[in-house]
N, C-alpha and C positions, 0 to 999 in steps of 0.2 A: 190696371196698367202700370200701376207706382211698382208692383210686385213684377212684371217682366224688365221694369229697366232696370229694376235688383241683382235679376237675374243675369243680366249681359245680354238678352238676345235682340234686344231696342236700346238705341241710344236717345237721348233725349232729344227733342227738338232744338234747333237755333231760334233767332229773332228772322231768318231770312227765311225760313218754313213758314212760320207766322204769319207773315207780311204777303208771300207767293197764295197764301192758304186763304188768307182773308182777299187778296184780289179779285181768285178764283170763284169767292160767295158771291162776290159786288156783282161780277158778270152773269153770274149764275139769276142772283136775282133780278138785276135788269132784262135776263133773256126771259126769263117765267113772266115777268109784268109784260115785256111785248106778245107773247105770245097769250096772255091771259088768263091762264089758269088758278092763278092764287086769288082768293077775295079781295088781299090787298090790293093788289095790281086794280082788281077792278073797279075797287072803290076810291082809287088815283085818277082814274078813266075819267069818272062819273065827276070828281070835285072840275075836275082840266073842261069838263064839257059845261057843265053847270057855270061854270064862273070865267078862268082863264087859266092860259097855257103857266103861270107860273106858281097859280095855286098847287097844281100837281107835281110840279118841280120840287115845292116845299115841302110836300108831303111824301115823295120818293125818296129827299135827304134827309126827312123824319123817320123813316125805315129804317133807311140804314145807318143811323148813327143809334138805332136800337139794336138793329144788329150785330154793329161794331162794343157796342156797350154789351149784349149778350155773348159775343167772343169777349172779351177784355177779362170777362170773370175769370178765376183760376180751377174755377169749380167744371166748368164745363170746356174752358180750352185746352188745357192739359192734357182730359184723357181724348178730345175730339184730334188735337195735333198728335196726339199716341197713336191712335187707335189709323187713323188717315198714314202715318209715317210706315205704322206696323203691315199694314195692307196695302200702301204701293211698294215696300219691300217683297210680299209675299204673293203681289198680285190675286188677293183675297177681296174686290173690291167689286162686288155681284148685283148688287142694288141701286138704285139713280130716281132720283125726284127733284122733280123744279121746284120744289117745295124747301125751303131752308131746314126749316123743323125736322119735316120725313124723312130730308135727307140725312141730319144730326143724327134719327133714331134709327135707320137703318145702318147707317155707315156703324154706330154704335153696336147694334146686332150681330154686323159682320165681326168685328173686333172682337166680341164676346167670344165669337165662335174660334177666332182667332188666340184667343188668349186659352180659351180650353184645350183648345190643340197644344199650346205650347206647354200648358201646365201639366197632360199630359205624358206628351214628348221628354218634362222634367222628370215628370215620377218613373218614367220608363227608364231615363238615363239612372236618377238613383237604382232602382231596385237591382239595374247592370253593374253600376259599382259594388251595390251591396252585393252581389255573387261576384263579382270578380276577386273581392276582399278577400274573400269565404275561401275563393280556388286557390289565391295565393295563399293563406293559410294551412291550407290541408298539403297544400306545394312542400311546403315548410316544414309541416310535419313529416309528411312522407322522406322529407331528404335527411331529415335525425333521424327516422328511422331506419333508410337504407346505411344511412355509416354507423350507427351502431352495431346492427347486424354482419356489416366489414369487417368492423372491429374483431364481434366473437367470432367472426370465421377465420381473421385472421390470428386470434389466439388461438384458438383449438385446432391451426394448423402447425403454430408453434409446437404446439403440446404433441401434438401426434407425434412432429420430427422431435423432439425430445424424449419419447416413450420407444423409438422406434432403434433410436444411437443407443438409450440406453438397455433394447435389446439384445444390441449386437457384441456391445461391451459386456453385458453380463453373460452371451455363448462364449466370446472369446476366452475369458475367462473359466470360463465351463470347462473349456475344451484343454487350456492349457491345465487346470488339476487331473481331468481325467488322464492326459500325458504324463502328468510328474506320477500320478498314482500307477500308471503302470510301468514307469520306469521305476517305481521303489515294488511294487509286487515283481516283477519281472529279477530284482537285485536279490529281493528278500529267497525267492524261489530258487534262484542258484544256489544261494547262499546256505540253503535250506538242504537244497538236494546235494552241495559237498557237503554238509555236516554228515547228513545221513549216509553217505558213501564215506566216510569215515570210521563212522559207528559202525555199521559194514563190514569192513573190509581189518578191523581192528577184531571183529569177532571171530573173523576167518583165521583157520592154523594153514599157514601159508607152508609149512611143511610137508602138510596131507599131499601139495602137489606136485614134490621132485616124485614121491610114489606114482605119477600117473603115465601112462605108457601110451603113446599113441600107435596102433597098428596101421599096417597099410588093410585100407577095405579091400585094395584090386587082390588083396594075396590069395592063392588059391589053398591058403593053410588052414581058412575058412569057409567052412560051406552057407546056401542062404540060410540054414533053417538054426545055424547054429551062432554061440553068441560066445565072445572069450570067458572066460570064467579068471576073472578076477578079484582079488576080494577087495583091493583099493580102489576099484574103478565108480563103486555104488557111493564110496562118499567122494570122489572127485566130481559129481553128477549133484550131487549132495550140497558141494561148497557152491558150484555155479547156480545151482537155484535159489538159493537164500541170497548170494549177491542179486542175482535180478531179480527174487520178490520186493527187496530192499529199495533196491532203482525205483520199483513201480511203487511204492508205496507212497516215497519222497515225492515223486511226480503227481500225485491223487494226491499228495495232501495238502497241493499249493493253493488250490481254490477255497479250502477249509481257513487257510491262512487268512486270504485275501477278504474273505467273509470277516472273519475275526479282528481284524484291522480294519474295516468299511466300518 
């Protein structure tokens, strides 16, 4: 009983518990002698009829000042006001005898049963703390691990858009040398093709060409099958083919360049 009012779930008695409690026995055992069932009672009977009415008076406040003396101990009133206070709170109070004693040992009984419940009731409540400890715990843990995991997601979201700018940066770039390279293949290739129309046109005897005579085709001074007979006209025929093999040459050989420079 020391162990539940430890606990909190009994407060200890007053002196006004006591006093209500021991009333309670006085009437209790006056009601069992009237009605006769305890030996004492009846052997109070027997002195009152044997002798006189106040032998038995003497002998009833003989009782009770034994049972005021057996409540008075600390040994037996403490857990009897425990056990009495614990079970009209719980209305736990199942057993009854006009008997003082029977009733000390059952009332006692019921409190037993009473205090097992509640001891019980206690190791239920811990082993609830102890998993609620547990769940907050793992609570805890789960919440570092959901923001850690944030974290990497939120760096390697960083990183993606950093991999992704410095794609576009490095096309852009791409794209403006392919531009500048073919604005300098494109300069180189002009540049290439008036040389060679230099070389060209520096080998040509531009003389050979006051000699060339152009005829009228429609003239009827020609028939189809026939062809002027001239002897300056095979190299007039002569200089324009070497100039345009020349052209074509310079133009085929811009890619050889452009190779040559990559």
């Amino acid at each position: 009983m020391k162990n539940l009012t430890k606990v909190g779930f009994v407060q200890a008695p007053d002196a006004n518990l006591r006093k209500q409690v021991l009333s309670g026995f006085r009437l209790l055992r006056k009601k069992s002698a009237v009605v006769g069932e305890p030996t004492a009672s009846i052997s109070a009977k027997k002195v009152a009829i044997g002798d006189d009415y106040s032998s038995e008076r003497t002998m009833t406040g003989v009782n009770v000042q034994n049972i005021e003396l057996l409540l008075s101990t600390t040994e037996l009133l403490d857990p009897l006001i425990m056990a009495l206070h614990i079970m009209a709170a719980l209305g736990e109070i199942r057993y009854e005898s006009h008997d003082l004693e029977v009733q000390f040992q059952l009332q006692l009984i019921s409190s037993t049963k009473v205090a097992n419940k509640i001891e019980e009731l206690r190791k239920r409540l811990e082993d609830a703390e102890v998993e609620l400890r547990t769940s907050r715990s793992l609570t805890d843990k789960l919440k570092e691990q959901l923001v850690e995991s944030s974290n990497t997601v939120s760096v390697q979201d960083s990183k993606i858009t950093f991999l992704e700018a410095a794609k576009v940066i490095a096309n852009e770039e791409k794209k403006g040398k392919i531009l500048k390279f073919e604005r300098k293949l494109a300069y180189d290739g002009y540049n290439l093709c008036l040389k060679k129309m230099s070389k060209a046109y520096l080998e040509v005897d531009t003389e050979v060409l006051d000699y060339i005579e152009v005829f009228d085709i429609m003239s009827e001074e020609f028939e189809d099958d026939e062809d002027p007979e001239d002897p300056n006209c095979s190299c007039c025929f002569l200089a324009i083919f070497l100039i345009i093999s020349f052209c074509n040459i310079s133009f085929v050989m811009i890619p050889d360049v452009a190779i040559r420079t990559s």
